[in-house]
C-alpha positions in Angstrom: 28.7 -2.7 13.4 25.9 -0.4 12.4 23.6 -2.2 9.6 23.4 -0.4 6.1 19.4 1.0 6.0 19.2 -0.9 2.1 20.7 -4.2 3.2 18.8 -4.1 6.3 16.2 -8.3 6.1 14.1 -9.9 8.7 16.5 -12.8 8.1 19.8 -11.0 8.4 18.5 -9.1 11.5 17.6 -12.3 13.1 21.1 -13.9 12.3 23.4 -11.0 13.1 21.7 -10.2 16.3 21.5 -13.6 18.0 23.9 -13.3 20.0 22.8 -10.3 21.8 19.2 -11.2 21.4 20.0 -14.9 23.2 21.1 -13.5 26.4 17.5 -11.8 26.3 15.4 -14.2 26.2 14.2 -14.4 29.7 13.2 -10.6 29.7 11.6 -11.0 26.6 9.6 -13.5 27.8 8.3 -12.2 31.3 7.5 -8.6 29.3 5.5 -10.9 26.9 3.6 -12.6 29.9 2.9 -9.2 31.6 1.5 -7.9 28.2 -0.9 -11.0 28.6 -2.0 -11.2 25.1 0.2 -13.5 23.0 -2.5 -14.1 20.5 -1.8 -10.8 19.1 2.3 -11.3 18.6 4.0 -14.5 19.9 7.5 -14.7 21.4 9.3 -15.3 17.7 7.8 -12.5 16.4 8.7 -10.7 19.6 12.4 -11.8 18.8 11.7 -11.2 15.4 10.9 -7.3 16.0 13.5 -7.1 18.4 16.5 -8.3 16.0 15.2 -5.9 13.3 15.0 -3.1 15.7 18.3 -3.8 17.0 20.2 -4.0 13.7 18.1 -0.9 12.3 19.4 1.0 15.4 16.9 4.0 14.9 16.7 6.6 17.0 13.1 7.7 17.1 10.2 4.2 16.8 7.3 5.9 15.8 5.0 2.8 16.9 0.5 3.8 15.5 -1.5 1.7 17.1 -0.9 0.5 20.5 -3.7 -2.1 21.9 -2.6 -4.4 24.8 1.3 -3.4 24.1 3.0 -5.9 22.7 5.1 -3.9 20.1 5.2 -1.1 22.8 7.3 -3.3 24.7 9.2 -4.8 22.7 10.1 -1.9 21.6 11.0 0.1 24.4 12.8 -3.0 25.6 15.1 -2.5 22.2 15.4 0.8 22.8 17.0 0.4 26.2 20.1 -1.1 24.1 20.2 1.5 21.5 21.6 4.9 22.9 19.6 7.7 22.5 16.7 6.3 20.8 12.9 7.2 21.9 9.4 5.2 21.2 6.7 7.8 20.2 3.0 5.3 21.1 -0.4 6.5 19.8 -3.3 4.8 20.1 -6.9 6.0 20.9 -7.1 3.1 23.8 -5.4 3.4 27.1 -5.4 -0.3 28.1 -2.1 -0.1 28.4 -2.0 2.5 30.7 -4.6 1.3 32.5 -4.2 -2.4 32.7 -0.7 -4.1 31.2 1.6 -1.3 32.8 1.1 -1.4 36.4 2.2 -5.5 35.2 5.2 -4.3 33.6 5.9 -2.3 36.5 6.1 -5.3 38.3 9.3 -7.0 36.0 11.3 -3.9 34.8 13.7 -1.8 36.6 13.4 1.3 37.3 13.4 3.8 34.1 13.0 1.2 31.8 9.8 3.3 30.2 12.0 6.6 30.0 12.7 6.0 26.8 8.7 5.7 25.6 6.7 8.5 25.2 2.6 7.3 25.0 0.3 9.4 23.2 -3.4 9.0 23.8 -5.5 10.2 20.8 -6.5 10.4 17.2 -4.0 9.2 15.3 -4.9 11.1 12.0 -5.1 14.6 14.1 -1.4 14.1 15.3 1.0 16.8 14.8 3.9 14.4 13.0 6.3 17.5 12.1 6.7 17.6 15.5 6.2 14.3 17.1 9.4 13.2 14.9 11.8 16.5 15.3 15.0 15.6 13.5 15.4 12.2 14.3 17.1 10.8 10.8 17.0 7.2 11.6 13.2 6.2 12.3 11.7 2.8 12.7 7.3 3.4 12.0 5.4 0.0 13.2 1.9 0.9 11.3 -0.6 -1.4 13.7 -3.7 0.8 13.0 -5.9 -0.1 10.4 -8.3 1.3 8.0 -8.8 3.4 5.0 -8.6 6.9 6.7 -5.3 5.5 9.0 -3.6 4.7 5.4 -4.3 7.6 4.2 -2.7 9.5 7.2 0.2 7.5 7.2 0.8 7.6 3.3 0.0 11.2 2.8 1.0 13.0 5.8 4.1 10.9 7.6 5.7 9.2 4.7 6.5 12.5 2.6 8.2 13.3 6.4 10.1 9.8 6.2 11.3 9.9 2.7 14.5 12.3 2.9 15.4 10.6 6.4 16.7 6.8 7.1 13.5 4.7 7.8 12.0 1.4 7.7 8.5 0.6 7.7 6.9 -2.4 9.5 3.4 -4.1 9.6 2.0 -6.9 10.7 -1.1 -9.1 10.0 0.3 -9.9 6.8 1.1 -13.6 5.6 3.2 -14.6 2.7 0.7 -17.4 1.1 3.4 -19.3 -0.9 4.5 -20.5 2.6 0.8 -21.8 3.8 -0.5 -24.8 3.8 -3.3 -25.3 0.9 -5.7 -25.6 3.5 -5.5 -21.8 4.1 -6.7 -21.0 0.7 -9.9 -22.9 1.1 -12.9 -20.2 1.9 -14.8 -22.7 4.5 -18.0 -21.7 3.4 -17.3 -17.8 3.6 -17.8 -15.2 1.2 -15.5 -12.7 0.0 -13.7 -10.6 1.9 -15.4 -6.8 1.7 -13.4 -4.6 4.0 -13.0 -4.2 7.3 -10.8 -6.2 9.8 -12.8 -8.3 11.7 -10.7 -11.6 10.4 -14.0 -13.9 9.5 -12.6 -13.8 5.7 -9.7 -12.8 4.6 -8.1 -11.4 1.4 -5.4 -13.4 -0.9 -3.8 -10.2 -2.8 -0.7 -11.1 -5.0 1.2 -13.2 -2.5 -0.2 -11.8 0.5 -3.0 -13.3 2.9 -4.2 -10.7 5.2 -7.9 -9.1 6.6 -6.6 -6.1 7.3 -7.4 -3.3 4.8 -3.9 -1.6 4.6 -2.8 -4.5 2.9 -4.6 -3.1 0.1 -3.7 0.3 0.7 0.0 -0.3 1.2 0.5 -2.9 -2.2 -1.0 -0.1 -3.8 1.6 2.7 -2.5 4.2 0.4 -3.2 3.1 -0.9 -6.3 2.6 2.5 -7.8 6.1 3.7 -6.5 8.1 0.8 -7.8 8.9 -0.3 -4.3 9.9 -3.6 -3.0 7.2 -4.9 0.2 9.6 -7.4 1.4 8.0 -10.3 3.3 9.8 -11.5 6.3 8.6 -14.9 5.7 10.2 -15.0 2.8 13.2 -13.6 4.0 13.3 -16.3 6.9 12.7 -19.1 4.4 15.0 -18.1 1.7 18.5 -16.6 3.4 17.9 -19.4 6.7 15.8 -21.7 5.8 17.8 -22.7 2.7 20.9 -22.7 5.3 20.8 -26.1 7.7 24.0 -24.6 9.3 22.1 -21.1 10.1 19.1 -23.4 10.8 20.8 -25.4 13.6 22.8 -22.4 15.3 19.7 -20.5 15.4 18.1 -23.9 16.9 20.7 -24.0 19.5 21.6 -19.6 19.8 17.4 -19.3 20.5 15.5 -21.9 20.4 11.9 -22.4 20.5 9.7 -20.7 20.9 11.7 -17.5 20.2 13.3 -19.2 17.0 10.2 -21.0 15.2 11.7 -23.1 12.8 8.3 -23.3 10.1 10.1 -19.9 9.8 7.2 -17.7 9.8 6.7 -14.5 11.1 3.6 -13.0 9.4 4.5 -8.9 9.0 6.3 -7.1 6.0 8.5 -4.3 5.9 9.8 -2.0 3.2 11.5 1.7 2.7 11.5 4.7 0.5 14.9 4.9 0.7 15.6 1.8 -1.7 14.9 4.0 -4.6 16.2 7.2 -6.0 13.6 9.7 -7.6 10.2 11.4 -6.7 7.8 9.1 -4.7 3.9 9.7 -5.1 1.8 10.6 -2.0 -2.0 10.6 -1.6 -3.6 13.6 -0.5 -4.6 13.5 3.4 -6.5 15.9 4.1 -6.8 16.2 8.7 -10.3 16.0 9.7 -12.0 18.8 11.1 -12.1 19.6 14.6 
């Protein structure tokens, strides 16, 4: 059954899906070793991804911000279980071109990448109105950081997003309540001032990240009354307060695609969860 777009958790994605997601597990696996760079996603959060992409069902992933390809696979790999859906890839690197998919060639069948589309380029010169058409169900993975990339994203594709079915994902976000104390120690750092190298990072609300859209984005949503769900959060309150869920997702996936500290370090939230006029910054393209 198709999931409702306002009911729509890591948690509940994770649970409803198991059974299709268990059978997958292999693939999932060998895609992840062909990427070859699991410090950048690991294998729950590839199953975590997948799950919420498979109970979303969109049918246009609008993935900014490509790198090595984790999320790239994974979702084209989700999308070859959702009829008619597409994956739209910018990035301004081509390692995955270059690099990772003559090694995915290696594992997939053939026409497994017909369903992903990758754009090499500037993501804040893209022409959005008509990368995204009239697809009315989209799934944007926002994996490009900085300042001017927020404002792109908030300013130019949102305002696109807002009348249609969406969910919006990032990672590189941590919910701190479920850290260890250790975490908040600054090791003999300073503060954090900008930038996303990951030397320091930035405790904002109950978010750990060193990633500059987390400001950005608690700002958007903060301003617009809108709920940034944390999946680790979700994970620890609808499962992890459930030792029956907790054991049949033990047994259905196992480690290390079910991790059972229940982490899973990204957040998610939608426009669509509240009635009334939304405010956009202004983004203005830069000149050419």
């Amino acid at each position: 059954m198709e999931a409702n777009h306002t009911s729509i958790s890591a948690a509940s994605a994770l649970w409803n899906q198991r059974h299709n997601t268990a059978p997958l597990r292999d693939r999932l696996d060998v895609l992840s070793q062909a990427v070859n760079w699991a410090n950048d996603l690991t294998l729950y959060q590839w199953t975590q991804l997948f799950s919420f992409t498979l109970e979303f069902r969109p049918t246009l992933i609008l993935e900014l911000g490509r790198g090595y390809g984790n999320s790239t696979a994974v979702y084209t790999e989700a999308a070859n279980h959702i009829p008619g859906c597409r994956v739209v890839s910018i990035c301004n690197t081509d390692v995955w071109q270059n690099e990772v998919l003559p090694r995915i060639h290696e594992v997939v069948q053939p026409g497994w990448e017909r369903p992903l589309t990758t754009l090499l380029g500037d993501i804040l010169r893209m022409d959005y109105p008509e990368i995204i058409g009239n697809d009315q169900r989209v799934l944007l993975f926002w994996d490009a950081h900085g300042f001017d990339v927020a404002e792109c994203i908030l300013g130019s594709i949102l305002p696109i997003l807002q009348p249609r079915q969406h969910q919006i994902l990032m990672h590189d976000m941590s919910d701190n309540r479920y850290l260890p104390e250790t975490v908040a120690d600054y090791a003999g750092k300073g503060i954090w001032r900008g930038g996303n190298s990951g030397e320091t990072r930035l405790w904002l609300g109950t978010l750990n990240s060193a990633v500059e859209q987390v400001v950005s984005i608690v700002d958007f949503t903060s301003r617009n009354r809108l709920t940034l769900h944390s999946a680790d959060h979700s994970l620890h309150t609808e499962i992890g307060e459930n030792a029956e869920k907790m054991a049949e997702l033990n047994t259905t996936l196992g480690a290390p695609y079910f991790d059972r500290s229940l982490m899973a370090h990204w957040v998610w939230f939608s426009m669509n969860e509240r009635d009334g006029k939304i405010h956009f910054p202004r983004f203005v393209p830069p000149e050419d």
